[in-house]
N, C-alpha and C positions, 0 to 999 in steps of 0.2 A: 069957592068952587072946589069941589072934592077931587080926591085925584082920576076916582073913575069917570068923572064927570070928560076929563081930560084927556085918559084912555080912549074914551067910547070918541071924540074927536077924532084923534086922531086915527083910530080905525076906520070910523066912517072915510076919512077924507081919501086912508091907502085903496079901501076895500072897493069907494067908486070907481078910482084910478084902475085898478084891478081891473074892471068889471070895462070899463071905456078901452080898457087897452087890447082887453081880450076880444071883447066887440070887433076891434076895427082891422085885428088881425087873424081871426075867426077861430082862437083859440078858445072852446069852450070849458076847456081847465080853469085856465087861468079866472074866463069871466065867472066860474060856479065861485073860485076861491074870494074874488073880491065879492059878491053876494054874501058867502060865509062869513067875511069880517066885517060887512056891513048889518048882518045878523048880531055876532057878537057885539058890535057897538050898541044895539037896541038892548043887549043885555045888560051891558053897563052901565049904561046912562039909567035905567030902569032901578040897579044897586045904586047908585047915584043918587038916585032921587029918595029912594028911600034909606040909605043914611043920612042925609039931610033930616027928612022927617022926625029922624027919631032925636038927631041935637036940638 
């Protein structure tokens, strides 16, 4: 597993967090910022796959 592969985890996992925490206190910052790092994780995991590909 590559390390972006590991990045894009753990962004995903903050970025839901973000996004659940913002929801439930109707922070709409916060919930745009966990979307945004749940964005970024799709970019990573995407570099991810495609370093893979290429070893």
């Amino acid at each position: 597993m590559e390390s972006e592969h590991i990045k894009a985890g753990y962004n995903k996992t903050v970025g839901k967090a973000k996004e659940e925490i913002g929801e439930a206190t109707d922070d709409k910052s916060l919930e745009a910022k966990g979307h945004a790092q749940q964005a970024k994780a799709k970019v990573q995991d995407a570099i991810g796959d495609a370093k893979d590909a290429v070893e």
